[in-house]
C-alpha positions in Angstrom: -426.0 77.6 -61.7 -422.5 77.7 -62.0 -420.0 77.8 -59.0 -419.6 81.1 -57.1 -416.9 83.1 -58.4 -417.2 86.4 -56.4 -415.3 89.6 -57.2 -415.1 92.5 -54.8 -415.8 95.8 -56.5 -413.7 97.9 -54.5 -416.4 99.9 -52.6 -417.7 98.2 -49.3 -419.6 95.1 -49.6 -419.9 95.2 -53.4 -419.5 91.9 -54.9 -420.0 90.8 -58.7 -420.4 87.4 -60.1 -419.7 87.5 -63.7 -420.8 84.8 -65.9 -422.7 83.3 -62.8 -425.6 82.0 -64.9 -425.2 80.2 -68.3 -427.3 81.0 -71.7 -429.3 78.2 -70.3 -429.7 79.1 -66.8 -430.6 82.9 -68.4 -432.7 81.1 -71.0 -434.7 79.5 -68.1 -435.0 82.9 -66.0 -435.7 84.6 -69.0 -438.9 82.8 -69.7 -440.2 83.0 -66.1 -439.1 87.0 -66.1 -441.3 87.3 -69.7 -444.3 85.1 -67.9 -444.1 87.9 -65.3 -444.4 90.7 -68.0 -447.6 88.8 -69.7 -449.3 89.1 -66.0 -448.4 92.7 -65.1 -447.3 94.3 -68.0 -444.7 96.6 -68.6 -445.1 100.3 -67.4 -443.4 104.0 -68.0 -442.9 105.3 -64.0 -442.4 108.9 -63.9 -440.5 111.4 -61.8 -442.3 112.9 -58.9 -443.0 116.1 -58.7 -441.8 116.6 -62.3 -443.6 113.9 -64.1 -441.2 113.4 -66.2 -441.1 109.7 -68.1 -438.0 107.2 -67.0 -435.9 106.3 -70.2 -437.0 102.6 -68.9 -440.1 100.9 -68.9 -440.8 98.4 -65.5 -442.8 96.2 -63.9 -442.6 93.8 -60.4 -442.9 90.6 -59.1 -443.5 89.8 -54.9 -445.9 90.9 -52.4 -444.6 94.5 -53.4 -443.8 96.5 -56.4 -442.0 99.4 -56.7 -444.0 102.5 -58.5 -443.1 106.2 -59.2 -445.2 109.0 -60.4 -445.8 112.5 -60.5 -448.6 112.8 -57.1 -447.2 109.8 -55.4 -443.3 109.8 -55.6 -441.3 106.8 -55.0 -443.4 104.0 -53.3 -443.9 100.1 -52.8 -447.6 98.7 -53.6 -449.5 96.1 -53.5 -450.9 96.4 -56.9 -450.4 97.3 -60.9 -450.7 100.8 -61.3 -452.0 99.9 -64.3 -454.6 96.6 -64.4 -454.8 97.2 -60.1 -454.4 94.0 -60.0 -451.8 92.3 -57.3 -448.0 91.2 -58.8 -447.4 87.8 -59.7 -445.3 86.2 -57.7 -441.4 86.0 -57.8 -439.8 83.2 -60.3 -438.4 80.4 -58.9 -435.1 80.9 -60.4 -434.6 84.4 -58.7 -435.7 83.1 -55.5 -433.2 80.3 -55.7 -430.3 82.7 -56.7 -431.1 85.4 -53.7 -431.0 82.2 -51.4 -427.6 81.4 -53.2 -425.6 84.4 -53.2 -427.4 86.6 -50.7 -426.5 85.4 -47.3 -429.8 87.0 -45.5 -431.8 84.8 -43.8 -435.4 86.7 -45.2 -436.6 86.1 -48.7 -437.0 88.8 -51.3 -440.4 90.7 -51.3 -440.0 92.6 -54.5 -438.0 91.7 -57.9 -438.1 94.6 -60.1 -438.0 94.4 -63.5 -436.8 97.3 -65.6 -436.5 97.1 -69.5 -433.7 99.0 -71.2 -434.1 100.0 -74.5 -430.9 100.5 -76.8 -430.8 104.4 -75.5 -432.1 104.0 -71.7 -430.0 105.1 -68.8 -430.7 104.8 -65.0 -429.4 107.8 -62.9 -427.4 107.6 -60.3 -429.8 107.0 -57.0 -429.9 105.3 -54.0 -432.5 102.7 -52.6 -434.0 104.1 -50.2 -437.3 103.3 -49.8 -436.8 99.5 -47.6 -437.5 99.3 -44.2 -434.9 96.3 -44.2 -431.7 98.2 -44.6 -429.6 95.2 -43.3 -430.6 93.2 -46.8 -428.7 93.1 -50.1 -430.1 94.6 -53.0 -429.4 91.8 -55.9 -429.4 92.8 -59.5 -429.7 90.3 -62.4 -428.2 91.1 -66.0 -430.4 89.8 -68.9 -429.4 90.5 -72.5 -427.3 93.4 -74.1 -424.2 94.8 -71.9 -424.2 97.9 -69.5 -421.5 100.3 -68.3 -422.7 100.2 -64.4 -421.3 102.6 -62.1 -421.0 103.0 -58.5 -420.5 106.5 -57.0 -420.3 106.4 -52.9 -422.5 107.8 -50.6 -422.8 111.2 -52.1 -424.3 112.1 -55.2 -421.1 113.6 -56.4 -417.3 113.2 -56.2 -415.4 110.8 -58.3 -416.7 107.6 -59.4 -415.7 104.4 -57.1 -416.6 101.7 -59.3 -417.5 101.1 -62.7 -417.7 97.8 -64.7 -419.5 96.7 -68.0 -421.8 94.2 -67.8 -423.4 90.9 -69.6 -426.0 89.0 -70.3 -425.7 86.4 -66.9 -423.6 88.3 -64.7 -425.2 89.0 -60.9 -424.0 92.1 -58.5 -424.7 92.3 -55.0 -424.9 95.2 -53.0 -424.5 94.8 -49.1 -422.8 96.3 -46.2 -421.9 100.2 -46.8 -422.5 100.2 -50.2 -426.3 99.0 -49.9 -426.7 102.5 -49.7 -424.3 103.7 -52.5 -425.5 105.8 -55.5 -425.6 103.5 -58.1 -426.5 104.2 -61.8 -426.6 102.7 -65.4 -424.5 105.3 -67.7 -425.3 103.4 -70.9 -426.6 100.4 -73.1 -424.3 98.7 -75.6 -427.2 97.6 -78.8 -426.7 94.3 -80.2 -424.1 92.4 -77.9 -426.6 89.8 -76.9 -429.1 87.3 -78.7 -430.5 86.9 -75.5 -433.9 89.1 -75.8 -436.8 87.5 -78.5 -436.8 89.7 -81.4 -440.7 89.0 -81.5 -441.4 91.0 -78.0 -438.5 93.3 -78.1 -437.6 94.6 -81.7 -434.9 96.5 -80.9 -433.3 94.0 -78.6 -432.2 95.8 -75.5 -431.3 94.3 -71.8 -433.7 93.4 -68.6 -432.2 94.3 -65.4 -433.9 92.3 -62.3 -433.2 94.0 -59.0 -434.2 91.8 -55.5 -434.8 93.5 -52.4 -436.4 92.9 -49.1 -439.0 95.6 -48.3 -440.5 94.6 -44.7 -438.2 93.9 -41.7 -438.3 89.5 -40.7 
């Protein structure tokens, strides 16, 4: 992994890395990450309430996984909703990068794994759903770029923060802006060579997010 070169983001206790892990280091997680999909394969959530299908398709790794659907709303479980069968367990590599960039104590419970096709977007949202408030939320960028965007603590208002990016870069959100709105506006196709064309045709980025769910 290469040396730490943090940047603040300008929005409290925001912090990207870019570059932080080379092709091979990504090449590495990336094969872990795809291990994880074989064992709890990858999902549609939907909104609750609405029902209404996310533009991205998921899955976990940890002792929890986050889920959304129509009856059930926003939740961690224990199990696929799927196969019911119990997550795999984090990769190695993420565990050793949360213990390298995000100064808790704890270790991650749940690394989320949400696939982007070429026209998927994330809304901006907050999360929420943690009893550990005090821990980071780390995201991992795998394959093609991503205009991400952080808002503040309201919904709306101007934008704070907003930064494209690639295939190895890492952003941590701690402090006040654990709880920011945070969102993924768009995917640029074909600016990574990252993703196998064999399991994903149309290429596309993997976004891993780590968070502690339970308080130590």
């Amino acid at each position: 992994m290469a040396e730490k070169a943090e940047q603040a983001l300008g929005v409290d206790g925001a912090r990207l890395y870019p570059g932080l892990l080379s092709r091979a280091a990504q090449d590495q997680m990336l094969a872990e990450v795809l291990g994880v999909i074989d064992a709890a394969p990858l999902f549609r959530p939907a909104m609750p309430r609405t029902g209404k299908p996310f533009s991205v398709e998921m899955t976990n790794a940890g002792p929890y996984g986050w889920v959304s659907d129509k009856d059930g709303g926003y939740r961690y479980q224990g199990v696929h909703p799927g196969t019911g069968q119990r997550w795999p367990a984090i990769p190695q590599s993420l565990m050793g990068l949360w213990e390298f960039v995000a100064g808790y104590a704890a270790a991650p419970e749940c690394c989320l794994v949400n696939y982007y096709g070429p026209d998927a977007k994330m809304g901006l949202h907050q999360d929420t759903d943690e009893y550990a408030k005090d821990a980071p939320v780390i995201s991992v960028s795998l394959g093609d770029s991503a205009m991400f965007q952080v808002k503040g603590p309201a919904r709306t208002g101007p934008t704070s923060w907003s930064v494209k990016l690639h295939s190895g870069d890492v952003v941590v959100l701690a402090g006040k802006a654990r709880d920011y709105f945070h969102g993924i506006a768009r995917i640029y196709p074909g600016t990574s060579t990252l993703l196998p064309a064999d399991r994903f045709p149309d290429g596309g980025r993997i976004n891993l997010t780590l968070r502690r769910v339970t308080k130590p």
